[in-house]
C-alpha positions in Angstrom: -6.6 3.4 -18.0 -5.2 2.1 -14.7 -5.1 -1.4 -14.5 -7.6 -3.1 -12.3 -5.7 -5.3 -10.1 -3.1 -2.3 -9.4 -5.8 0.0 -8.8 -7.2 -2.6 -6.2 -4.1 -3.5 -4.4 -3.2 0.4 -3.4 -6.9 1.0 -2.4 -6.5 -2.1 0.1 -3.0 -1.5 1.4 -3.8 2.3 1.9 -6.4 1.1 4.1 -5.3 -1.2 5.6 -2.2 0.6 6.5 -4.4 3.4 7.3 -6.8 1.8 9.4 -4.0 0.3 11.6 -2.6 3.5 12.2 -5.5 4.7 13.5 -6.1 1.9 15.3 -2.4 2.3 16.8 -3.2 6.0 17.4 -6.9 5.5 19.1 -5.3 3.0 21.7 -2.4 4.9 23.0 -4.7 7.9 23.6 -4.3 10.4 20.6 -8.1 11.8 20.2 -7.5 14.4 17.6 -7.9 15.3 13.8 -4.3 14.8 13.8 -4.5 11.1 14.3 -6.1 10.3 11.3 -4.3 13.0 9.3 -0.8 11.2 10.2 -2.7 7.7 9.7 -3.6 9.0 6.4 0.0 10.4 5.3 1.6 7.0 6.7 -1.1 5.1 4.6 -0.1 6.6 1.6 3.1 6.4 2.0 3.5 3.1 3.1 0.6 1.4 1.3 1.8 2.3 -2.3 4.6 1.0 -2.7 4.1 -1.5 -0.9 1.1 -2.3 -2.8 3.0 -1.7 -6.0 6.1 -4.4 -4.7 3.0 -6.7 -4.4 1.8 -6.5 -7.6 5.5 -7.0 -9.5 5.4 -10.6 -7.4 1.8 -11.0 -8.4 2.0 -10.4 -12.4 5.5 -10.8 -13.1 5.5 -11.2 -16.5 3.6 -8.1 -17.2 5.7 -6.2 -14.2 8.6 -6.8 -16.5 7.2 -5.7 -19.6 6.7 -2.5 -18.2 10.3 -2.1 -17.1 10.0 -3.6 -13.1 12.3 -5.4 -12.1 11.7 -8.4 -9.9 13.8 -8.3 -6.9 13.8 -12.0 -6.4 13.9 -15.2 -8.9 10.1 -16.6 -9.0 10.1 -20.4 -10.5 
């Protein structure tokens, strides 16, 4: 089973990334399917690892045990 905060963190920086994509695309003019195909593709490949970089600093202790490595010294 997927962990629950992981699982929560990708679904909001996905869309989040996503959504400002779109956003981005909508205002400079791009009306097409193709806006939110791109907005999609950037969303996932933005928002996971970004989401997954933001759950090491969240659970560190339980980022390591599964073999992450922090990137920076917390406390």
């Amino acid at each position: 089973m997927i962990p629950p905060l992981r699982t929560l963190l990708i679904a909001l920086w996905v869309a989040c990334v996503a959504g400002a994509a779109v956003i981005a695309g909508l205002v400079l003019g791009y009306y097409s399917w193709a806006t939110f195909a791109v907005a999609g593709v950037a969303g996932l490949l933005i928002g996971v690892p970004a989401a997954l970089a933001n759950w090491v600093h969240l659970r560190p202790k339980r980022a390591q045990d599964l073999g992450y490595h922090l990137t920076s010294q917390m406390g």
